[in-house]
C-alpha positions as CSV (number, residue, x, y, z in Angstrom):
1,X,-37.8,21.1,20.3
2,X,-38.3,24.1,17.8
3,X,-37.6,24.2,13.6
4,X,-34.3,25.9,15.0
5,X,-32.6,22.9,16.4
6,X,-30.0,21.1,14.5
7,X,-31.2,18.2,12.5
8,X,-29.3,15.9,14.9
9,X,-31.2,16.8,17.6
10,X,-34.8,17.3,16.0
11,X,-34.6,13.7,14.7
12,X,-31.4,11.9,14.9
13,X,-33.0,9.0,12.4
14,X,-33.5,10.9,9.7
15,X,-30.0,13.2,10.3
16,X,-28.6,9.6,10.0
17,X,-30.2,8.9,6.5
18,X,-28.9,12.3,5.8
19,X,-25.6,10.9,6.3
20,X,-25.9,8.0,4.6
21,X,-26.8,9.6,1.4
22,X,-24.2,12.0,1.4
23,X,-21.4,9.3,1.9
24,X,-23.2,7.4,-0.7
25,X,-22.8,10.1,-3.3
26,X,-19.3,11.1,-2.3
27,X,-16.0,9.8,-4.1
28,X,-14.5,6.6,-3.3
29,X,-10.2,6.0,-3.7
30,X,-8.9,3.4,-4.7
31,X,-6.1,2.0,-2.0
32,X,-3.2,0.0,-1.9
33,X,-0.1,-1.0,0.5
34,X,3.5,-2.2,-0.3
35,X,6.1,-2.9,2.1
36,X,9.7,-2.1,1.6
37,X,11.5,-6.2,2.9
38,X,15.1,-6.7,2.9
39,X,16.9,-9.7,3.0
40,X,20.4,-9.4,5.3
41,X,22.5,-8.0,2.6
42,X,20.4,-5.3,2.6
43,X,18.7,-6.3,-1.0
44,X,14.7,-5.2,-1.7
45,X,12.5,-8.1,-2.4
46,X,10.3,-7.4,-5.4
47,X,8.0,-9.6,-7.0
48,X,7.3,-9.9,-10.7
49,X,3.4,-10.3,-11.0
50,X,2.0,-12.1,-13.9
51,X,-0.9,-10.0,-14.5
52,X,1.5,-6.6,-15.9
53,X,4.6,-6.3,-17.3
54,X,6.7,-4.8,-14.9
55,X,8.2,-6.2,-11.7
56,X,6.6,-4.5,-8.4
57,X,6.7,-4.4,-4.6
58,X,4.9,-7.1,-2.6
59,X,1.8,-5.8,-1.6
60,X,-1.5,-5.3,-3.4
61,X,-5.2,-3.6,-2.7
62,X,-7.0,-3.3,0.0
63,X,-10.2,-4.0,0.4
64,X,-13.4,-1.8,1.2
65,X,-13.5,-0.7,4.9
66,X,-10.0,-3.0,5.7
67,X,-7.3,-0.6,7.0
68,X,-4.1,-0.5,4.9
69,X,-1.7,-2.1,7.4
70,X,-4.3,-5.5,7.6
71,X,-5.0,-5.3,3.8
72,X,-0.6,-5.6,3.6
73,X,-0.4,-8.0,6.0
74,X,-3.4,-10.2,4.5
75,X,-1.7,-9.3,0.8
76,X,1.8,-11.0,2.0
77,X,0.4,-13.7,3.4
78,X,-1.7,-14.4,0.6
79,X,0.9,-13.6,-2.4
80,X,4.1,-15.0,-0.6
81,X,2.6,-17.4,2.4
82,X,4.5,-14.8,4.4
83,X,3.1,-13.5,8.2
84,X,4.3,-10.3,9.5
85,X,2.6,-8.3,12.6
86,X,1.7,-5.0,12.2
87,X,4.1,-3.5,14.8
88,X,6.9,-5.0,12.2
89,X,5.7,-2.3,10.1
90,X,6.6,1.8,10.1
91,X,4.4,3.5,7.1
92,X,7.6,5.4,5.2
93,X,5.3,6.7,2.2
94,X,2.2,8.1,0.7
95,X,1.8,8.1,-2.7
96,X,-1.5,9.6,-4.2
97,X,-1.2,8.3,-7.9
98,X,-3.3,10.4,-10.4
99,X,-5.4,8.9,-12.7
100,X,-3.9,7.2,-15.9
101,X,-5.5,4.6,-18.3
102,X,-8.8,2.9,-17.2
103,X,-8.0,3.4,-13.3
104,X,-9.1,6.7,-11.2
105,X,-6.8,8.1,-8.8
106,X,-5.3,6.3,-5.5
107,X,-3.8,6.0,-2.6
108,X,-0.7,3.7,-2.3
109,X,0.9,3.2,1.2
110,X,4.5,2.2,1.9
111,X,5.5,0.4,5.1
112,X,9.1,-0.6,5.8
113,X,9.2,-4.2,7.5
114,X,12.8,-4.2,7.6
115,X,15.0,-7.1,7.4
116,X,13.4,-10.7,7.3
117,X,15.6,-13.4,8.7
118,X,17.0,-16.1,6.5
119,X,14.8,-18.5,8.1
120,X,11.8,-16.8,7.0
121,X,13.2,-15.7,3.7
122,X,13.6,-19.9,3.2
123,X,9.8,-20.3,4.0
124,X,8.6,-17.9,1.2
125,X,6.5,-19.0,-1.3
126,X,4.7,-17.4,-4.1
127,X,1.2,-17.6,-5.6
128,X,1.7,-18.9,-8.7
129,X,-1.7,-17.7,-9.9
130,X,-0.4,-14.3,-9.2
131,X,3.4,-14.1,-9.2
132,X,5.4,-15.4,-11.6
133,X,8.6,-15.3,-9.4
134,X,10.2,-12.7,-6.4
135,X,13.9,-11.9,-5.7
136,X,15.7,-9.6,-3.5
137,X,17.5,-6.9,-5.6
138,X,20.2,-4.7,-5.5
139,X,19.1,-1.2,-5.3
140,X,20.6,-0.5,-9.4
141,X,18.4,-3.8,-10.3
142,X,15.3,-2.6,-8.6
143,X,15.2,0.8,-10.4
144,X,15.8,-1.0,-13.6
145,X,13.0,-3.2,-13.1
146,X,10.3,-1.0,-11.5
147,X,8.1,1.5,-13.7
148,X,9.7,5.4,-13.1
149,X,7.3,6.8,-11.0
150,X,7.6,3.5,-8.8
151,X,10.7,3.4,-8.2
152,X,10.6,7.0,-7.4
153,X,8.1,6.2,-4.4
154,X,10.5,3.4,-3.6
155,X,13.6,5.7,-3.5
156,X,11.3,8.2,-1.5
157,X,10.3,5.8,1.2
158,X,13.4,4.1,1.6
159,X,14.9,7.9,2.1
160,X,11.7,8.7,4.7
161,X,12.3,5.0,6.4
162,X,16.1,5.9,7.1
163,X,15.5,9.9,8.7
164,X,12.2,8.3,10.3
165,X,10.0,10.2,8.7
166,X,6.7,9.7,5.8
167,X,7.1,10.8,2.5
168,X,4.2,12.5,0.7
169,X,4.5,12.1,-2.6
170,X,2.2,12.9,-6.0
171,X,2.8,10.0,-8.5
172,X,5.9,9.2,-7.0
173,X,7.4,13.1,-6.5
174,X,8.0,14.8,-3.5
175,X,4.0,17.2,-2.8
């Protein structure tokens, strides 16, 4: 092998460190997952978290190298004691929010899970160290409810979720 080859071939070890240090040094997102969940009249469940003010969608962060549909599906189950498979779930939204306050920018994904039969509605159950209550909401008493540029990502993924399409969204409006 001669000077000219690529790096990757001259000495794939030390092409790897290369690697390494560059993803080391490059920016890191924040990411998070809601899902849109209906109850049989059609109403939204949102939950009303008692670490901030407002009320939100269920859902939450994901964790490092866990992929957005598991990190939802772990989220529910851990926030509501509720299971849903990911083949429940059609991502209707991506929401890159800037940044604003202490927080850098992020990613929020939204997946519609669609309607969630009585049954399973009865077996709900909130963390009480997180969530203060949940409800399922008219569509006027979600927007009233959620912070703007939330509801606005709601409104855009329920809209993507009906014309089976994904919404790309900037803090909530249309890229």
């Amino acid at each position: 092998m001669t000077a000219d080859e690529p790096l990757y071939r001259r000495d794939p070890e030390a092409w790897r460190k290369h690697l390494a240090e560059g993803n080391a040094k490059q920016a890191r997102k924040r990411v998070g997952a809601d899902a849109i969940i209906r109850d049989e009249q059609d109403r939204i469940l949102l939950v009303d978290p008692d670490y901030k003010p407002d009320w939100d969608l269920p859902g939450g962060m994901i964790e490092a190298n866990e992929p957005p549909i598991n990190g939802l599906i772990r989220e529910l189950r851990e926030e509501l004691n509720l299971e849903l498979v990911p083949n429940r779930l059609a991502l209707a939204c991506i929401d890159w929010v800037s940044p604003h306050g202490p927080w850098d920018d992020s990613l929020m994904f939204v997946f519609d899970a669609g309607q969630l039969p009585a049954e399973q509605i009865a077996r709900l159950e909130p963390d009480r160290d997180e969530l203060r209550r949940y409800g399922f909401l008219e569509l006027e008493q979600a927007q009233q409810r959620l912070r703007p540029y939330v509801w606005l990502r709601l409104d855009a993924a329920l809209k993507a979720a009906e014309s089976q399409t994904v919404a790309y969204l900037h803090d909530g409006h249309p890229a």
